[in-house]
ROSE-4610 file (N, C-alpha, C; in Angstrom, 1 decimal, always signed):
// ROSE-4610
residu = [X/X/X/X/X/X/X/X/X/X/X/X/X/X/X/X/X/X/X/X/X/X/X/X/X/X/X/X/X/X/X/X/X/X/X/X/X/X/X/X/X/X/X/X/X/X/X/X/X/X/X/X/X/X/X/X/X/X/X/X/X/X/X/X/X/X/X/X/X/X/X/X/X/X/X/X/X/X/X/X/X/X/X/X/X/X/X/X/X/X/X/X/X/X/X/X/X/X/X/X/X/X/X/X/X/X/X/X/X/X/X/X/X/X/X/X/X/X/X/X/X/X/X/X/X/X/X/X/X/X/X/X/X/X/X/X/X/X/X/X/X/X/X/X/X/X/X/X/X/X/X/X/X/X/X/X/X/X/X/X/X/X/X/X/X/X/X/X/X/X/X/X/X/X/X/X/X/X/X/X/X/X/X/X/X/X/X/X/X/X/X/X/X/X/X/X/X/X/X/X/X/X/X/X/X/X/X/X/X/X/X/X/X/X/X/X/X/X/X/X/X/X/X/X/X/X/X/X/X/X/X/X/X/X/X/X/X/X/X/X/X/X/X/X/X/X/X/X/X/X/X/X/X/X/X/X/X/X/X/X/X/X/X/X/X/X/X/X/X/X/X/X/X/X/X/X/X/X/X/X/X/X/X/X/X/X/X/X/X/X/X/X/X/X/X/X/X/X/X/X/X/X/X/X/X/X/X/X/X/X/X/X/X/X/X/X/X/X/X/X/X/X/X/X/X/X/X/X/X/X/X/X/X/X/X/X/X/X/X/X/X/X/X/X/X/X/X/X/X/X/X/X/X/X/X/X/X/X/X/X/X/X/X/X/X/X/X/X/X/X/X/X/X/X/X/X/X/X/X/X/X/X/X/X/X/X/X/X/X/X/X/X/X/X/X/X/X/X/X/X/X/X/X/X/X/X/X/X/X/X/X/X/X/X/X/X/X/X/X/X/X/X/X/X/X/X/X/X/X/X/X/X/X/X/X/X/X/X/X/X/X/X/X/X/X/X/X/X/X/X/X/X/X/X/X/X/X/X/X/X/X/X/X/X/X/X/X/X/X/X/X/X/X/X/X/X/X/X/X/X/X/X/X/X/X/X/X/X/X/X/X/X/X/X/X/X/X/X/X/X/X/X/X/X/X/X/X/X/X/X/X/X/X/X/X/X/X/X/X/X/X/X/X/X/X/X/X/X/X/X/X/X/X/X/X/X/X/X/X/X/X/X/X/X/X/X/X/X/X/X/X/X/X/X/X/X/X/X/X/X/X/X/X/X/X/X/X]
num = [1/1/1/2/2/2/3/3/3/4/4/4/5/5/5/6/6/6/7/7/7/8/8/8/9/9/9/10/10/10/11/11/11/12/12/12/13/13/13/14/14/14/15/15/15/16/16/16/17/17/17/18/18/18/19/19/19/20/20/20/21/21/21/22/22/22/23/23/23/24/24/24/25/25/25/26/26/26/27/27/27/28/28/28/29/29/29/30/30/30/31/31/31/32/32/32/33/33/33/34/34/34/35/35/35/36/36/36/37/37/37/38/38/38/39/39/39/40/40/40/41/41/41/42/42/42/43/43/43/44/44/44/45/45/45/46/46/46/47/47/47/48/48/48/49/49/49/50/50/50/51/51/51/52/52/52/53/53/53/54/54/54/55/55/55/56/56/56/57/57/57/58/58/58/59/59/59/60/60/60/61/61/61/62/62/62/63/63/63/64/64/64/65/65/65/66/66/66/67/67/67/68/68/68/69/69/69/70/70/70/71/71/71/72/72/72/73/73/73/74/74/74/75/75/75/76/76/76/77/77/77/78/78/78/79/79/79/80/80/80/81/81/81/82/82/82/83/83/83/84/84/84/85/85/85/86/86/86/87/87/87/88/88/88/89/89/89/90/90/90/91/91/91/92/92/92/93/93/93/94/94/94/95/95/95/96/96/96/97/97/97/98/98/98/99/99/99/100/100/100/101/101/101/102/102/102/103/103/103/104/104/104/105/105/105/106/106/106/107/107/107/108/108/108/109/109/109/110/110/110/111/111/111/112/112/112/113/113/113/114/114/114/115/115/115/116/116/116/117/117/117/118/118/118/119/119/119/120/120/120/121/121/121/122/122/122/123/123/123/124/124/124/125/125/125/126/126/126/127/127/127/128/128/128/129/129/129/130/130/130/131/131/131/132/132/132/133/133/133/134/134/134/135/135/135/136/136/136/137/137/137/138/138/138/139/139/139/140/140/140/141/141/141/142/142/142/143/143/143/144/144/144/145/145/145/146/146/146/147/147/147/148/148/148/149/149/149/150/150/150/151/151/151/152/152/152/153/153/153/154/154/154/155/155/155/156/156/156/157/157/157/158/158/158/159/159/159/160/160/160/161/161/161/162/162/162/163/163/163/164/164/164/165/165/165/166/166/166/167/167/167/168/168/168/169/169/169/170/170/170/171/171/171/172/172/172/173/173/173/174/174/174/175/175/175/176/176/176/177/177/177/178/178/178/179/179/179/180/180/180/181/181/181/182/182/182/183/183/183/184/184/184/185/185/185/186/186/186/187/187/187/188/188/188/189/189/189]
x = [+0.8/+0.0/+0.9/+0.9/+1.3/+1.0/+1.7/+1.2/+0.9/+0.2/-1.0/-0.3/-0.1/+1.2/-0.3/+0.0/-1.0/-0.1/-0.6/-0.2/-1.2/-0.2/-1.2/-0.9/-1.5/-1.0/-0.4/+0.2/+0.7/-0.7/-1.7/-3.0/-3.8/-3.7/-3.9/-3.2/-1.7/-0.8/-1.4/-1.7/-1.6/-2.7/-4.1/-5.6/-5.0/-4.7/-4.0/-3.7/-2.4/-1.5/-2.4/-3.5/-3.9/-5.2/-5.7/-6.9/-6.1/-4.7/-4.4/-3.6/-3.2/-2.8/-4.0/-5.1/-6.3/-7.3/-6.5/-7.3/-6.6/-5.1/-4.0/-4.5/-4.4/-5.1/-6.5/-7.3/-8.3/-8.4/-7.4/-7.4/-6.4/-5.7/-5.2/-6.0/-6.8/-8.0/-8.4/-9.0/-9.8/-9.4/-7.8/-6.9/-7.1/-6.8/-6.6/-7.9/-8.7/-9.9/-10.4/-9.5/-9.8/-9.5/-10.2/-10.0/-8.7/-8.4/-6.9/-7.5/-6.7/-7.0/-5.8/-6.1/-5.3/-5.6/-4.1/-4.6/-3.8/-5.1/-4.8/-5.0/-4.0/-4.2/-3.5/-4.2/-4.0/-4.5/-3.7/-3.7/-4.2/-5.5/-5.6/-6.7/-7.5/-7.9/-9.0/-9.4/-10.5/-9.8/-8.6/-7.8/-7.5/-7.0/-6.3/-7.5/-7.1/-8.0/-7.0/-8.2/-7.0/-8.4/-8.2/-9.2/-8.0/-8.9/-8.8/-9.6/-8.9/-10.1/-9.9/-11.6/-11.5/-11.8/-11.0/-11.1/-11.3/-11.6/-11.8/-10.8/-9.6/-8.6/-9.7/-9.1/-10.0/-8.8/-8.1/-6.7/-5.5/-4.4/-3.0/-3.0/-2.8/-2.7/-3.9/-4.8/-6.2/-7.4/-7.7/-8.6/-9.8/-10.9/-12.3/-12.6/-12.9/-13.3/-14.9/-15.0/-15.9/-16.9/-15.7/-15.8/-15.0/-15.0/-14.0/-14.6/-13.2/-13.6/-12.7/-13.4/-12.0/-12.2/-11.9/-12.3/-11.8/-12.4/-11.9/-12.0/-10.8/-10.7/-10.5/-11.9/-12.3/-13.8/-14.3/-15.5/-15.7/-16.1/-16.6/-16.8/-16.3/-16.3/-17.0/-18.1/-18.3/-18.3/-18.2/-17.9/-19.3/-19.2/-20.3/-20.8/-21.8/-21.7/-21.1/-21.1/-19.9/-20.9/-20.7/-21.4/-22.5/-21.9/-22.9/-22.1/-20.7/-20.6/-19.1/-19.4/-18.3/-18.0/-18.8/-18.9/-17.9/-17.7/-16.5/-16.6/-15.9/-15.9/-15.2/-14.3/-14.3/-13.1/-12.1/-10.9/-9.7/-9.1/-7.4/-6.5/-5.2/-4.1/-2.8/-2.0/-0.9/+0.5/+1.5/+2.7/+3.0/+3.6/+4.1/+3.6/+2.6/+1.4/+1.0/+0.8/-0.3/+1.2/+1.2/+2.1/+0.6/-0.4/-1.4/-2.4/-2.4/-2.7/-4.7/-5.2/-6.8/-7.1/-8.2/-8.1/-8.4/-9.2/-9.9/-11.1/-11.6/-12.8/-13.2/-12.1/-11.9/-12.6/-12.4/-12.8/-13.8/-14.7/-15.9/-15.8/-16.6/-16.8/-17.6/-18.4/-19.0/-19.1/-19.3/-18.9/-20.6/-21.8/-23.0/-23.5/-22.5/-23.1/-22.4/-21.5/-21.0/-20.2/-20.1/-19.7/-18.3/-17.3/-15.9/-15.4/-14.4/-14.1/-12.6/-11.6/-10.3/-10.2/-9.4/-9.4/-8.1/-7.4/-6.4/-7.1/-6.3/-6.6/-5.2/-4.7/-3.9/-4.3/-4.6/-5.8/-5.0/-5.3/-4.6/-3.5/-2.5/-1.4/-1.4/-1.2/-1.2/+0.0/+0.9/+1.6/+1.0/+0.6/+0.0/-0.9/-0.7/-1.3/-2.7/-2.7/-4.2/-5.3/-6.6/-7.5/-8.7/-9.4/-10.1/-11.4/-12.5/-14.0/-15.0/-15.5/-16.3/-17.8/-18.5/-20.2/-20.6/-20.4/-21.1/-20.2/-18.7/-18.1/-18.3/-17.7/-17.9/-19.4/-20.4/-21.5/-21.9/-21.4/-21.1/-19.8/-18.6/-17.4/-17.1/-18.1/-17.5/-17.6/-17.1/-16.9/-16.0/-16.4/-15.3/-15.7/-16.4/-16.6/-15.6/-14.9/-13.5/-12.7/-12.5/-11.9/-12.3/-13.1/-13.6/-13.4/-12.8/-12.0/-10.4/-10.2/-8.4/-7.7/-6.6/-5.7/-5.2/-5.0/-4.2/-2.8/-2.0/-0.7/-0.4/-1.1/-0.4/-1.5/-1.3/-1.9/-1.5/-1.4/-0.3/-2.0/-1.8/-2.2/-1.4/-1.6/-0.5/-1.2/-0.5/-1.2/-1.2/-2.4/-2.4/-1.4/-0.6/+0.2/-0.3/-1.1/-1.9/-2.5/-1.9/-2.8/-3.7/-5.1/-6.4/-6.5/-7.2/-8.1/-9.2/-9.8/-11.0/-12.2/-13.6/-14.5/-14.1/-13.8/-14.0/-12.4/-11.5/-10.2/-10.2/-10.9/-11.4/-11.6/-13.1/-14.1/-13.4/-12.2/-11.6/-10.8/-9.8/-9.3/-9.7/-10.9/-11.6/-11.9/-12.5/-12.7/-11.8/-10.8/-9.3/-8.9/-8.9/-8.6/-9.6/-11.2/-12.4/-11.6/-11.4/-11.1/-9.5/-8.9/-7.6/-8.2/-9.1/-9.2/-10.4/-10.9/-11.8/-10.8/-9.8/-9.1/-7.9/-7.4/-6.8/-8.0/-9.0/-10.0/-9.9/-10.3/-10.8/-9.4/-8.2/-6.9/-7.0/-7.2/-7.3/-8.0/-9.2/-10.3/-10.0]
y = [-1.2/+0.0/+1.2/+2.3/+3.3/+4.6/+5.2/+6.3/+7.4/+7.8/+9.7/+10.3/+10.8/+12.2/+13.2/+14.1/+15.5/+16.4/+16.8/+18.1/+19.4/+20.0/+21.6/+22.7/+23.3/+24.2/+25.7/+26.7/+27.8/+28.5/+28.3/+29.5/+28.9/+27.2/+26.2/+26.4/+26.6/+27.0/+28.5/+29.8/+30.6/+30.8/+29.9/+30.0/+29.7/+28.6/+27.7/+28.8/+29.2/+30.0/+31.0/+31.9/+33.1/+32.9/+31.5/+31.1/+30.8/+30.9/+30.3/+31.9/+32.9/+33.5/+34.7/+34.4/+34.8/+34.7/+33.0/+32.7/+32.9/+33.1/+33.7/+35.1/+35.9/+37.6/+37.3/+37.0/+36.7/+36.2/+35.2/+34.9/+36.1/+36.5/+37.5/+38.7/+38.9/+40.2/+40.2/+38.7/+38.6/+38.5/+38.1/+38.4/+39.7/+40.8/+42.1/+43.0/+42.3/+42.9/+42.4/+42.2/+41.1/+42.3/+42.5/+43.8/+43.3/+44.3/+44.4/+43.9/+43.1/+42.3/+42.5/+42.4/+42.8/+41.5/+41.3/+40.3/+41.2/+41.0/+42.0/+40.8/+40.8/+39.9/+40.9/+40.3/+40.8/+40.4/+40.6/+39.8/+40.9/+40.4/+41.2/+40.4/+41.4/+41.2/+39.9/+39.9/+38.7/+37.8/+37.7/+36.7/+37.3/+36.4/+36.9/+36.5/+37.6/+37.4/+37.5/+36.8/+36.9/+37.3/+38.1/+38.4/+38.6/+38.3/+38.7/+39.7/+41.1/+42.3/+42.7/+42.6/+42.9/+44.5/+45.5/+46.7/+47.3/+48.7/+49.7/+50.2/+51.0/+52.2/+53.6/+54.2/+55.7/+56.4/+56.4/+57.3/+56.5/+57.0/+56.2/+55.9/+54.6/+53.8/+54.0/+53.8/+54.8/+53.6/+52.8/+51.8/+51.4/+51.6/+51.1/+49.8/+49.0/+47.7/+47.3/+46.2/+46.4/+45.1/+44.1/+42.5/+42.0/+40.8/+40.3/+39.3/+38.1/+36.6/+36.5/+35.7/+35.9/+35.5/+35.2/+34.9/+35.9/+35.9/+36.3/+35.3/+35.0/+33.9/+32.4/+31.9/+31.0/+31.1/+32.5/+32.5/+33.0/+33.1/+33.4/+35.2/+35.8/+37.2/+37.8/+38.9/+39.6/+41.0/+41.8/+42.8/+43.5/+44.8/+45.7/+46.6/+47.4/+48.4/+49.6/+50.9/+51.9/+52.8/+52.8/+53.7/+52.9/+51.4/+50.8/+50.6/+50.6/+50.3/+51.4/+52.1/+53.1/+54.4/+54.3/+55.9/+55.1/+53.7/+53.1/+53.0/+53.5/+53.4/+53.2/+51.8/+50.5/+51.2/+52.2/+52.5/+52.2/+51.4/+51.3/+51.7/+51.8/+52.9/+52.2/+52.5/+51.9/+52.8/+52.5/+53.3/+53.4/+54.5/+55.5/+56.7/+56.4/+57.7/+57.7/+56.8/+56.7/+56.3/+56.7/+55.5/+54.4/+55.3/+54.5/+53.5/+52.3/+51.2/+51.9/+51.9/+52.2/+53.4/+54.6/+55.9/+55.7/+56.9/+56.7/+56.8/+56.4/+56.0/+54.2/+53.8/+52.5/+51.1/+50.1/+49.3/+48.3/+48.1/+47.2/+45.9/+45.1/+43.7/+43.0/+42.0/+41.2/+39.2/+39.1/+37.5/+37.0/+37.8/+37.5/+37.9/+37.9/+37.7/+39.3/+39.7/+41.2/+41.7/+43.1/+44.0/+44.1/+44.2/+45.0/+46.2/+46.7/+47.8/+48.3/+47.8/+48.0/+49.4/+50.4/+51.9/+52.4/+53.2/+53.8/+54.9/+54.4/+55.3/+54.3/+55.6/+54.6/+55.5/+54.0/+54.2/+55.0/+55.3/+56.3/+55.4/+55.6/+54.7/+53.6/+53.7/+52.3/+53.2/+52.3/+52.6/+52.2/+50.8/+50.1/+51.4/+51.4/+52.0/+51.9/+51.2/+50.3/+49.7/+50.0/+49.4/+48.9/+47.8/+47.1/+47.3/+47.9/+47.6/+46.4/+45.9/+44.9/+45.6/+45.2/+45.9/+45.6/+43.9/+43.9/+44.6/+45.1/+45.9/+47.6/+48.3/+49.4/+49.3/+49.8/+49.8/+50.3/+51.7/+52.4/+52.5/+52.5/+53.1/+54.2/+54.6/+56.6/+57.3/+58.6/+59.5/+58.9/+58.8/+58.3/+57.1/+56.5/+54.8/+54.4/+55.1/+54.3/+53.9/+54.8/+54.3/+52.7/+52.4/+51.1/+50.0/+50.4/+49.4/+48.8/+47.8/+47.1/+47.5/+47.6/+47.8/+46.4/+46.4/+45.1/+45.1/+44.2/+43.5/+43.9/+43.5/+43.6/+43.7/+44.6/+44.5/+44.6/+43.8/+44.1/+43.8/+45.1/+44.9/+45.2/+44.2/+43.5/+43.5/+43.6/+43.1/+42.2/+41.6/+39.8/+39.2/+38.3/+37.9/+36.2/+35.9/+34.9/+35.0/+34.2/+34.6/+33.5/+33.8/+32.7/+33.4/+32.8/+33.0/+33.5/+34.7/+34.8/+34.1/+33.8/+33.2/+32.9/+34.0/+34.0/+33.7/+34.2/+33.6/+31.9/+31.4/+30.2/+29.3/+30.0/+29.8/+29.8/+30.9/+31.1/+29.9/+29.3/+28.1/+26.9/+26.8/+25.7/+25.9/+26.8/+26.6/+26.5/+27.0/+26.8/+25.3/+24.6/+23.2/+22.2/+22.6/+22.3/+22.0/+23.5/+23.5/+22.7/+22.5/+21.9/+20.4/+19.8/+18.8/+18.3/+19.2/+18.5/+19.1/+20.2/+19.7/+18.2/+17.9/+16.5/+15.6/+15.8/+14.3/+14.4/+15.4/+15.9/+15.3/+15.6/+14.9/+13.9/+13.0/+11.6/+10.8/+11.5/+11.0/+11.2]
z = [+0.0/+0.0/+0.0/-1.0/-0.7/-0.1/+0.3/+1.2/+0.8/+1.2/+0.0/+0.2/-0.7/-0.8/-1.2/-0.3/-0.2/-0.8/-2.1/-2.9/-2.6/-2.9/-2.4/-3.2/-3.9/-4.7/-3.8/-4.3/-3.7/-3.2/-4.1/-3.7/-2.2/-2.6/-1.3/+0.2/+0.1/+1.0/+1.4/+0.6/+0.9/+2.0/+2.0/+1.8/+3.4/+3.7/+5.1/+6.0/+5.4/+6.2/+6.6/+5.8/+5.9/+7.4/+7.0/+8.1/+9.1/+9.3/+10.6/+10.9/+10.5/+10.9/+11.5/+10.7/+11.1/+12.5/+12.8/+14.0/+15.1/+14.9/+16.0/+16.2/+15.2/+15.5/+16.5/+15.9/+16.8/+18.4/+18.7/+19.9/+20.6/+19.7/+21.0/+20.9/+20.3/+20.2/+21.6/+22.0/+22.9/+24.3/+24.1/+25.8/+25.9/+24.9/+25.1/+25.7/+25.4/+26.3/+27.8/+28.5/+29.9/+30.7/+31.9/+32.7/+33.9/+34.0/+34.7/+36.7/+37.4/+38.7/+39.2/+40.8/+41.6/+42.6/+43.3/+44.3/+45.6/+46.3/+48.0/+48.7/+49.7/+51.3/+52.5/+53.1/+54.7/+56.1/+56.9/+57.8/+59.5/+60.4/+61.5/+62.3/+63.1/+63.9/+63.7/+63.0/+62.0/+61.2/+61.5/+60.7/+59.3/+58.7/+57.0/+56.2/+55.5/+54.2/+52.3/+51.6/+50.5/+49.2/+48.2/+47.3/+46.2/+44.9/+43.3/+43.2/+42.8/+42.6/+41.1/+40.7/+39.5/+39.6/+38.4/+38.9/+37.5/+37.2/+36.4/+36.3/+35.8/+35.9/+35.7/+36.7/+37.2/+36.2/+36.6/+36.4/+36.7/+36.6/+36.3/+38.1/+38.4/+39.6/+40.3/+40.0/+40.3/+40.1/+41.1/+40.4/+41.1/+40.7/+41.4/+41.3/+42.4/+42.5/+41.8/+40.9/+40.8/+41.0/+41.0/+41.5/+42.2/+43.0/+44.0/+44.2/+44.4/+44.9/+46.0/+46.9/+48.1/+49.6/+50.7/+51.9/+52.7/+54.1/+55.2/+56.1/+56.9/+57.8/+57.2/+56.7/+55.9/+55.3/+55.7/+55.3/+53.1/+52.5/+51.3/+51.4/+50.4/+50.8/+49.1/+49.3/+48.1/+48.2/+47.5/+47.4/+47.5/+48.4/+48.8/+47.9/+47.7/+46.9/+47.6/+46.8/+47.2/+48.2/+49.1/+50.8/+51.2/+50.9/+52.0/+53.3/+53.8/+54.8/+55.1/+56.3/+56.3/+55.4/+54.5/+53.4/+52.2/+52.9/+51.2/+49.8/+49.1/+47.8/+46.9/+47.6/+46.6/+46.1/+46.1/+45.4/+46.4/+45.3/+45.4/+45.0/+45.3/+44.6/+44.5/+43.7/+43.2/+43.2/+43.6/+43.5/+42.0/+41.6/+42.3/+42.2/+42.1/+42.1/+43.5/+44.5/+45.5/+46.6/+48.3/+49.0/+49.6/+49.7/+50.6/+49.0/+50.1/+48.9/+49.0/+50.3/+50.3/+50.9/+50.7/+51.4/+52.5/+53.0/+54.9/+54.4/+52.9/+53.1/+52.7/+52.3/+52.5/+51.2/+52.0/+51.1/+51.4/+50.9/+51.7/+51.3/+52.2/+51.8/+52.8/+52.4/+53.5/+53.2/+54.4/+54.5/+54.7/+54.6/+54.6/+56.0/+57.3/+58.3/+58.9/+58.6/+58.8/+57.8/+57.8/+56.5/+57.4/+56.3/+56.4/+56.1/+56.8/+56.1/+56.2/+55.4/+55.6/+54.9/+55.8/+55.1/+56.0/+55.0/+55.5/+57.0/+58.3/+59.1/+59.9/+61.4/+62.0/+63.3/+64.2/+65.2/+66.5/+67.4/+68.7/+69.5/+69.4/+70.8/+69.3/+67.9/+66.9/+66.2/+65.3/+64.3/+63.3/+63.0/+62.1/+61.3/+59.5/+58.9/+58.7/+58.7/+58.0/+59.0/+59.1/+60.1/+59.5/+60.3/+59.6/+60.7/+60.4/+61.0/+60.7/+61.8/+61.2/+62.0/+60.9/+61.9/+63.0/+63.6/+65.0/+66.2/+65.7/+66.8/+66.5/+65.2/+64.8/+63.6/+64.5/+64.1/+62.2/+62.5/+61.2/+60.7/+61.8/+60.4/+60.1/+60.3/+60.1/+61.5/+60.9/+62.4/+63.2/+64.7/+65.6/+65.8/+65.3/+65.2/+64.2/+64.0/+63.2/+64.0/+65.3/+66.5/+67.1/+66.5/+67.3/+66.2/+65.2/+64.5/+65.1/+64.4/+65.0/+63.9/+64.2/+63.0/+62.3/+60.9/+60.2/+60.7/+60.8/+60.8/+59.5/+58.1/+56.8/+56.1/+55.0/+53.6/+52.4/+51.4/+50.6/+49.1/+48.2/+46.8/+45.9/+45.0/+43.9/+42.4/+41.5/+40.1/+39.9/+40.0/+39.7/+38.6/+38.6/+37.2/+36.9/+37.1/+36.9/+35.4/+33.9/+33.0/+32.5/+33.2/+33.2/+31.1/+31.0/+29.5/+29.8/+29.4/+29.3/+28.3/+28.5/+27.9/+26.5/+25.9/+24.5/+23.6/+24.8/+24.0/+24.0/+24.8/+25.1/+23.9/+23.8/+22.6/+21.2/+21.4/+19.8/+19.5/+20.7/+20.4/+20.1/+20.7/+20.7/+19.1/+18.6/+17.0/+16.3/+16.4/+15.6/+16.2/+17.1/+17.0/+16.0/+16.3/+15.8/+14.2/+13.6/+12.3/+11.9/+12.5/+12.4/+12.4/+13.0/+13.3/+12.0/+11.4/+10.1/+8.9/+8.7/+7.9/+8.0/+8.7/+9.1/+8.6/+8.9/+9.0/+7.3/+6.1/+5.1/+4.6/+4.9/+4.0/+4.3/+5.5/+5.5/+4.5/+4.3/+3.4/+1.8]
């Protein structure tokens, strides 16, 4: 039995090359549109917590949270809306525009059963920058009920460098395998 020799003309080669250089453009179209994430942890009075924040760019190191996955302790954490708890509004900051990572109006979150509120303040007789309220001790969060927050040990926000695929760069591969895999079947045949 001899073996099929697959001829291809130049216009055939070109047709190939051009649908595959096609489907390369395309999937990186789709990485380029994936919103920019930060990974914050920190550690205090409520134990450590660790979140993925998905954010907006406000301005250069300037960024509004607008999703988050993440625990405190070990509990399941979601992100609040902006002046539900403490006057927060969900912005973080980045060097070397910013030294403070969250303002004194802070950053919200809740575990279902109480709201958080990590916000630059450093509490009376504290060095520690950073303090964290939780609602069944600092009721509200603002005014002098910040005083009745604990201060963190640490907070550190980072640029996430984790590169997941979004949905659709996904989707694009999967069709360019799809199509790779019925041209192979089509020369077999």
């Amino acid at each position: 039995m001899r073996p099929a020799i697959l001829t291809l003309t130049a216009l055939q080669v070109g047709k190939y090359l051009g649908t595959a250089a096609s489907l390369s453009l395309l999937i990186a179209a789709g990485s380029v549109g994936a919103q920019p994430a930060f990974d914050m942890n920190w550690t205090g009075p409520y134990g450590t917590g660790s979140a993925v924040l998905t954010v907006t760019a406000n301005t250069t190191d300037e960024y509004g949270v607008t999703s988050l996955t993440g625990t405190q302790g070990v509990d399941p954490i979601t992100l609040l809306p902006v002046g539900a708890y403490g006057a927060n509004d969900n912005l973080i900051f980045q060097p070397p525009s910013y030294t403070n990572l969250v303002d004194f109006a802070g950053f919200g979150f809740t575990d279902g059963s109480f709201n958080y509120n990590i916000f630059f303040h450093t509490l009376p007789n504290q060095t520690n920058t950073y303090t964290e309220c939780r609602s069944d001790v600092a009721t509200v969060c603002s005014g002098s009920d910040v005083n009745n927050g604990l201060a963190l040990t640490s907070l550190t926000i980072t640029p996430e460098t984790s590169t997941v695929p979004e949905p659709a760069t996904l989707s694009l591969a999967g069709l360019g395998l799809a199509g790779i895999g019925f041209l192979r079947r089509r020369r077999a045949a």
